[in-house]
N, C-alpha and C positions, 0 to 999 in steps of 0.2 A: 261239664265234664270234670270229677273230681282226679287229680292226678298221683299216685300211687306215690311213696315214697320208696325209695332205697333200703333193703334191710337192713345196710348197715349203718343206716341212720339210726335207728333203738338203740345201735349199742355207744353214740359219741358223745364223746365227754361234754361237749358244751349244747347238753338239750337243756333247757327251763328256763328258768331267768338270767342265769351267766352268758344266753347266747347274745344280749346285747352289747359285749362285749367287743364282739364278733365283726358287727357293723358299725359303719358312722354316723353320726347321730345325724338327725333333720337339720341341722343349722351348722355353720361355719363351724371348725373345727381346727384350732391352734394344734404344729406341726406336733409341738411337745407333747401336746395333750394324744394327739394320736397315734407316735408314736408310742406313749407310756400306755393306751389304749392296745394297740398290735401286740406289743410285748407279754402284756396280761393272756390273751388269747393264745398268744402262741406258747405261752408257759404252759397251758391247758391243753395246747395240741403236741408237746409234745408227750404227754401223759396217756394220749389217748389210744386205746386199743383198734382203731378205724383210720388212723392217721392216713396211711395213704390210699384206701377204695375212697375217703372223701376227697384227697387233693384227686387223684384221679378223674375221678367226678365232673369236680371243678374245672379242670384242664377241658374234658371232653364236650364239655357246656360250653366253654368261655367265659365261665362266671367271670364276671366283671366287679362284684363290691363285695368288700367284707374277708374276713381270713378265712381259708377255708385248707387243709390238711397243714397245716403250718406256714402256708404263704400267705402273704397281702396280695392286692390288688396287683401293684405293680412288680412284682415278684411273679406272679404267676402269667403276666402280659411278657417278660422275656420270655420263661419259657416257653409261651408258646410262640412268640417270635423265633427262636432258634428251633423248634419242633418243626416251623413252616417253612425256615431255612432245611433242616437238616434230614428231617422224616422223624417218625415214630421211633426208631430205635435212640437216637439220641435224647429222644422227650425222658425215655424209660431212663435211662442213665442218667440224666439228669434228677428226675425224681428223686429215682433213688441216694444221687447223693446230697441233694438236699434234705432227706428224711433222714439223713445221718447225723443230722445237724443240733 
C-alpha cells in the first residue's frame, strides 16, 4: 500500500536534496554540529510558505525525528506534552506563537 502524500508537501521549501538537512545523520552527531544542522533548516522553515499545515502535521503524527514546520525534535515533544496537559486549544496558541518566531 503506497501512502499518499500531503498537498502541501509540493509546495515546501525543503523538497530535494536540502531535505537532509532536516534529519540526523546515520552516525553520532556532535551537539554543535546539530545544532548548526537545526539552525540551517529552520532558517529554510522560516521562508516557507507551508510552515505551519507541516508543523501541524508533525504534531498530529508525533513525528518523532528531524525538523519539521520550524521545530526539532525536542521542541515539538513539549508541545505536545503541554497539548496533553492542556487540550487542543493551547496546542493551537502555542503553534502559532511559535511560528512568530
Amino acid at each position: 500500500m503506497l501512502l499518499e502524500s500531503p498537498p502541501w508537501q509540493e509546495r515546501a521549501a525543503c523538497r530535494g536534496p536540502i531535505a537532509k538537512v532536516f534529519f540526523p545523520p546515520d552516525h553520532p552527531e556532535p551537539r554543535s554540529a546539530r545544532d548548526a544542522r537545526e539552525a540551517r533548516a529552520k532558517a529554510i522553515c522560516r521562508a516557507c510558505p507551508v510552515r505551519q499545515p507541516c508543523l501541524d502535521y508533525a504534531l498530529s503524527i508525533r513525528e518523532r525525528h528531524g525538523v519539521w514546520g520550524g521545530t526539532s525534535e525536542s521542541e515539538r515533544l513539549r508541545l505536545i506534552e503541554r497539548s496533553d496537559r492542556s487540550g487542543p486549544t493551547d496546542l493551537t496558541d502555542l503553534t502559532q506563537r511559535l511560528s512568530a518566531r
